[in-house]
C-alpha positions in Angstrom: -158.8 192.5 -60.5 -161.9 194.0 -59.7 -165.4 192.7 -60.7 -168.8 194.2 -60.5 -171.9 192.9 -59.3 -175.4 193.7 -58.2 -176.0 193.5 -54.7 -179.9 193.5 -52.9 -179.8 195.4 -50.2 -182.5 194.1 -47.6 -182.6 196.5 -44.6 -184.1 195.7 -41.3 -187.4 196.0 -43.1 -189.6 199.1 -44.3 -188.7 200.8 -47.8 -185.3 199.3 -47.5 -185.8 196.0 -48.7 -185.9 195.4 -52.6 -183.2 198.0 -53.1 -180.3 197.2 -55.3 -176.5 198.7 -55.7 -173.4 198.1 -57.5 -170.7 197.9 -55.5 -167.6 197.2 -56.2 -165.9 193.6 -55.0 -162.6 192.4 -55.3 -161.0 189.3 -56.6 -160.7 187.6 -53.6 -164.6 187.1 -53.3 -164.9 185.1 -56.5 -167.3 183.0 -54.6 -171.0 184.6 -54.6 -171.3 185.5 -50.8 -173.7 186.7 -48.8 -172.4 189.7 -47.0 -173.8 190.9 -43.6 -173.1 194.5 -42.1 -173.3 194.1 -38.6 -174.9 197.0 -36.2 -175.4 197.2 -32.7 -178.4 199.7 -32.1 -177.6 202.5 -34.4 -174.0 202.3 -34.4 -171.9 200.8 -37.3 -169.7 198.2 -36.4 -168.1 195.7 -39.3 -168.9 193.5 -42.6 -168.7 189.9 -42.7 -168.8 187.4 -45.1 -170.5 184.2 -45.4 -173.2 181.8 -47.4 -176.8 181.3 -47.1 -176.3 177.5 -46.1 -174.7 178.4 -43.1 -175.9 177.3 -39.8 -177.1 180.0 -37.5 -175.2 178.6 -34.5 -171.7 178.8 -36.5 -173.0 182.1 -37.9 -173.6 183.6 -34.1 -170.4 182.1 -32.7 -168.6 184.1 -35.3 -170.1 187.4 -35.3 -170.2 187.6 -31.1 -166.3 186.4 -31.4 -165.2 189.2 -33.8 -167.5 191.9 -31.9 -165.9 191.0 -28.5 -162.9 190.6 -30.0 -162.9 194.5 -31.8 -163.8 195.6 -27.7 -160.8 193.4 -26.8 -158.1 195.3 -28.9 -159.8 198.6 -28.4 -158.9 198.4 -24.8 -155.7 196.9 -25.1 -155.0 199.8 -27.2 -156.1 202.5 -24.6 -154.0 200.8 -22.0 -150.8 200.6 -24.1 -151.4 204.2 -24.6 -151.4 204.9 -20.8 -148.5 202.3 -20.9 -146.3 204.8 -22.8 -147.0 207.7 -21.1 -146.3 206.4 -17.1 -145.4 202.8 -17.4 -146.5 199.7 -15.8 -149.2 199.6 -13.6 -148.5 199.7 -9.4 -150.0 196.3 -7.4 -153.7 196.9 -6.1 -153.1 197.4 -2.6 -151.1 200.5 -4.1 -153.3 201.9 -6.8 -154.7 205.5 -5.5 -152.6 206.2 -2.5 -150.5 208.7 -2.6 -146.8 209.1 -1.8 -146.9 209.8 1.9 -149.7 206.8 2.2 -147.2 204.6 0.6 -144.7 205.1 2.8 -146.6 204.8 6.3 -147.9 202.0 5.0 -144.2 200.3 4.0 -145.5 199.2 0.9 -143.1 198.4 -1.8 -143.5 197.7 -6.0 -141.2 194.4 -6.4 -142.4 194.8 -10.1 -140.4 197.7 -10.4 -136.7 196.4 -11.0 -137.8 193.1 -13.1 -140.1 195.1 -15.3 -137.4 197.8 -16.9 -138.5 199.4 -20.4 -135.6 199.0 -23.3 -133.3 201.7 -23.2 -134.1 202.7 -19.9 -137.0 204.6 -18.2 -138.0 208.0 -18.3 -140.4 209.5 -15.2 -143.3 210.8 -15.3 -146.0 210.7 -12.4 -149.4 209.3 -13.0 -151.7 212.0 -11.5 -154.4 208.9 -10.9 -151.9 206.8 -9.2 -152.6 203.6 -10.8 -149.2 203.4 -12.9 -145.8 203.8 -11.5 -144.7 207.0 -13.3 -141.1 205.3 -15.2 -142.5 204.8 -18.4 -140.2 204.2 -21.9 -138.1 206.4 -23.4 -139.1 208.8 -27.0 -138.2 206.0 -28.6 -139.9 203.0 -27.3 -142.7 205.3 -26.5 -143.2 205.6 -30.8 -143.0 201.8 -31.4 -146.2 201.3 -28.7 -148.0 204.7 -30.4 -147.1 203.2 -33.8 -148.5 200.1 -33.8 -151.6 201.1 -31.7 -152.9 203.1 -34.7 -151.7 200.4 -37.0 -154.3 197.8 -35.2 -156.8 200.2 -34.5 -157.2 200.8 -38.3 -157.4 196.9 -39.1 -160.5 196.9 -36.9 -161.6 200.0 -37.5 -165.4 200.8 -38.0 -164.4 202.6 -41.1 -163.8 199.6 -43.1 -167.4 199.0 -43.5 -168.0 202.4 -45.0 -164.7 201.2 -47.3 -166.6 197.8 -47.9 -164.2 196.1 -46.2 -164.9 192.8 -44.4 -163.2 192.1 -41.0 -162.7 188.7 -40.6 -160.9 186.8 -36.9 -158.2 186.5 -39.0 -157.6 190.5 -38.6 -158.7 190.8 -35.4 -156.1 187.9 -34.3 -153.6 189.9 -36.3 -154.1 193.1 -34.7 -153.7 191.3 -31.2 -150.5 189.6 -32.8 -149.0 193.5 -33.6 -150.0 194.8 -29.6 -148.6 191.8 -28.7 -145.0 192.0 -29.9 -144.6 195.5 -29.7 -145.0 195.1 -26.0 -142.5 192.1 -25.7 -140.5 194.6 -27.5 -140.5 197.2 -25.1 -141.0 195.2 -22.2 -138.6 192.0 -22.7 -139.1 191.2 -19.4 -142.5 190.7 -19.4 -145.0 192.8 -17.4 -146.4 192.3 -14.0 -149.7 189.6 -14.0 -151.7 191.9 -12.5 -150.9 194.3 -15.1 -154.5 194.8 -17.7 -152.4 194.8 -20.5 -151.0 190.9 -19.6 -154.6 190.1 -18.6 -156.0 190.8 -21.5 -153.6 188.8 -23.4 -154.0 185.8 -21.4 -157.5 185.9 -21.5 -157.9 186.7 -17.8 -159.4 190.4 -17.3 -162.2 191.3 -15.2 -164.2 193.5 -16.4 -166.8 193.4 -13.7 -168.1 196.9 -12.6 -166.7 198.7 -15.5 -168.5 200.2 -18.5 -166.4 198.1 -20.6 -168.6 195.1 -19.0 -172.0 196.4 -20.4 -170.4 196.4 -24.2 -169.2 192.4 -24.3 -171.6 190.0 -25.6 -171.1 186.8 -25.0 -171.4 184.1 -27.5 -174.0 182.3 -25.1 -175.9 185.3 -24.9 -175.9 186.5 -28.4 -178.6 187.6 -30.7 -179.1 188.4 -34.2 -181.9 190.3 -35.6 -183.1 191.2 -39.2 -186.3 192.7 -40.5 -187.2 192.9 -36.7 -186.9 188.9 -36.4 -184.4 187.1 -34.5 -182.4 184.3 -36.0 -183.3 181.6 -34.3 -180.7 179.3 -33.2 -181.0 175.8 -35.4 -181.7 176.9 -38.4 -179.9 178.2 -41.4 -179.4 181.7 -43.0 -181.3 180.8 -46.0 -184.3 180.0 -43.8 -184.8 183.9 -43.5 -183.0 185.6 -46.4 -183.7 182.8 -49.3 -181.2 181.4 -51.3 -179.5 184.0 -53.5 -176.2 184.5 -52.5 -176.0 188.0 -54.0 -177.8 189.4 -51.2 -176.5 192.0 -48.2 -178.7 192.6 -45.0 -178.3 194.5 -42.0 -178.3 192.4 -39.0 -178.0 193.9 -35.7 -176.4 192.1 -32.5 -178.2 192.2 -29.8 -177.8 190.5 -25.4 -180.3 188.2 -25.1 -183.6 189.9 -22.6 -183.0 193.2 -24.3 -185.5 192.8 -26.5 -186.0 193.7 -30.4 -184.2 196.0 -31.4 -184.9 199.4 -33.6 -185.8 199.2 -37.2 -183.6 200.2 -39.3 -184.1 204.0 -40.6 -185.3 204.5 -44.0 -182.6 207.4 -44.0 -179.1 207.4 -42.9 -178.0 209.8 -40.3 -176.0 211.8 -43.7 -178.9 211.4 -45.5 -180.7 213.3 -43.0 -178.0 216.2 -42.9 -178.2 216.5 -46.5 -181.4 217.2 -46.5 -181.9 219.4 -43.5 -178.9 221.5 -44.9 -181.0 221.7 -48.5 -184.0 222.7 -46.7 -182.0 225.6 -45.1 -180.8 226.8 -48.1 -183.9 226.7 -49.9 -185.6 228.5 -46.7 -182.8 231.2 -46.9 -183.5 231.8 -50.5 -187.3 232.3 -49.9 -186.7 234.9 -47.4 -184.2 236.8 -50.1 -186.4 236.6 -52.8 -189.5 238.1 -50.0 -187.1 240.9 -49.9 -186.6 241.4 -53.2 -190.4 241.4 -53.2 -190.7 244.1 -51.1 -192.8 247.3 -52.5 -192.7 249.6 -49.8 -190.4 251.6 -51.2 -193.4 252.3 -53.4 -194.8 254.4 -50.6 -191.4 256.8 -50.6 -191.0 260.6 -51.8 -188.7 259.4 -54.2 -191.0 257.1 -56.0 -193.8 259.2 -56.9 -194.1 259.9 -60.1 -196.4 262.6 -59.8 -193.8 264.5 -57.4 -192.4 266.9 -60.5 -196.0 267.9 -61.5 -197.0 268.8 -58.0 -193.3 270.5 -57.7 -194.5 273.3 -60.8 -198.2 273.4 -59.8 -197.1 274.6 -56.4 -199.0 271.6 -54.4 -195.6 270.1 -53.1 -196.2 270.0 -49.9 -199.9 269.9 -49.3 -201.1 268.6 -46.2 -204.5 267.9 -44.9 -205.1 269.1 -41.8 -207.3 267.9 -38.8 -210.4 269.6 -39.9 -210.4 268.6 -43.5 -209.1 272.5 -45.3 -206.3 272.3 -47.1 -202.9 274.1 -45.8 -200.3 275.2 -48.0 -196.7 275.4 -46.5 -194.5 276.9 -49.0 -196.5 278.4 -52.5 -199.6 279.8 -52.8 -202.0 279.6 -55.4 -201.8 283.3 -55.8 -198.0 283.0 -56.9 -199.1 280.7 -59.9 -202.0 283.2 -60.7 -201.1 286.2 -63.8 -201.2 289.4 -62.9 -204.0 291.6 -63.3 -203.7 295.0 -64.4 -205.3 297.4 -62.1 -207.7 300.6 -63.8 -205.6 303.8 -63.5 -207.1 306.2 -60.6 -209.1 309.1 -61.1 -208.0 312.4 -60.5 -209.4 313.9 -57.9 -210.9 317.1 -58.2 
């Protein structure tokens, strides 16, 4: 069952705060929450419940551990997907080398026999080397594709434009789903140093990567609203008052970064909508300025005094450089009667 209530939307401050929607919300938030959609910079990220009595240290620790934890599953998810396509991934003192390398070197993969996909293997060379080409067969290969898209979408950034919150719950889930489907294709296990068993055991390293600059940690966390941080130590209500029925726009932020942007008065559709109406309506002027047009007026066709010149003989009358008149086809003589002339006299 769905009820409906009135929700204050307080932005990051400008004209946003005071506004007010109806939104739809379903039974299972009986409870009068206060709901927070979570940003970092510009970019959408996820909606989370909670209450205006909550302690901004417990509020912290659980918005940094869901963000880190969406980053988490995303890259588990990209490396499953490479996972599929050439298999496990080759020790690092045999990532990058090439198969003549390899050899002079007498390097061997002792991962390679204990670490056998169900069904058996099928080849296929990894052109950057870091994987050792005998991925799974068609169908192992669907289970891992399957239930990548399966815990993408229960993380997905779309579920805050479907007003859906994400809660660790889901993101826990979603690493439950990776999780098993691997230990189904891979009964065995994978090799440690394998990114996909890092991940899961909590032991990556992300150092050096770009994947490094995304991760917050919880120590180094910040909130922001109304361009004010949430200061650790105190409670929600501090900063938003006490109604319950309220939804803000908080954006998370690495501490020494500084404050981040306000929050724009209109959305990134909003503005597309209205640049696209401004086109239309700038289009439209320039028809209707050609439908204005009256130099047609200044055409042969036009003149309404053409017939009248056509019988009077003054068609085509032009002034000529010294000012007389020149007539190129009648004459006035033409449109003159005739006189009758006197007979002639004899002549004697």
């Amino acid at each position: 069952m769905h009820t409906v209530r009135p929700y204050a939307i307080l932005g990051s401050g400008g004209d946003n705060e005071g506004r007010f929607c109806t939104c739809s919300i379903e039974g299972a938030r009986s409870a009068d929450m206060v709901q927070l959609h979570v940003k970092r910079g510009d970019e959408s990220q996820f909606l989370i419940d909670t209450t205006v009595d909550v302690s901004l240290d417990t509020l912290i620790h659980q918005v940094s551990a869901i963000y880190n934890g969406i980053l988490k599953v995303d890259r588990i998810c990209s490396e499953i997907q490479e996972l599929a396509e050439h298999g496990i991934t080759l020790p690092p003192n045999m990532q990058g080398l090439l198969d003549d390398q390899i050899v002079d070197l007498k390097l061997r993969d002792e991962w390679q026999d204990k670490c056998v996909p169900s069904g058996g293997a099928e080849f296929k060379k990894d052109e950057l080397g870091r994987r050792n080409g005998f991925a799974p067969n068609g169908r192992m290969k669907e289970v891992l594709k399957k239930t990548v898209e399966e815990a993408k979408s229960l993380v997905s950034k779309k579920q805050a434009a479907a007003r859906v919150c994400v809660t660790m719950e889901m993101v826990k889930e979603a690493l439950d789903q990776l999780r098993g489907a691997v230990m189904i294709v891979y009964p065995m296990g994978l090799p440690p140093h394998d990114p996909i068993r890092m991940e899961f055991e909590n032991q990556e390293d992300l150092s050096g990567t770009q994947a490094s600059l995304q991760v917050i940690p919880e120590q180094e966390a910040q909130l922001w609203w109304a361009a004010k941080e949430l200061q650790r130590g105190k409670k929600l209500q501090d900063y938003v008052g006490k109604n319950e029925k309220t939804k803000i726009v908080v954006k998370i932020q690495k501490k020494g970064q500084g404050a981040p942007a306000r929050e724009s008065v209109v959305s990134a559709d909003e503005q597309k909508q209205m640049m696209m109406h401004y086109y239309r309506r700038q289009e439209e002027l320039k028809k209707l300025d050609e439908a204005d047009d009256d130099s047609h007026l200044q055409s042969e066709w036009s003149d309404r005094q053409a017939l009248k010149r056509q019988f009077q003989g003054l068609a085509n009358i032009k002034w000529g450089p010294s000012g007389s008149i020149k007539k190129a086809t009648l004459t006035l003589d033409r449109m003159l009667p005739l006189r009758p002339t006197a007979p002639c006299a004899p002549v004697c």
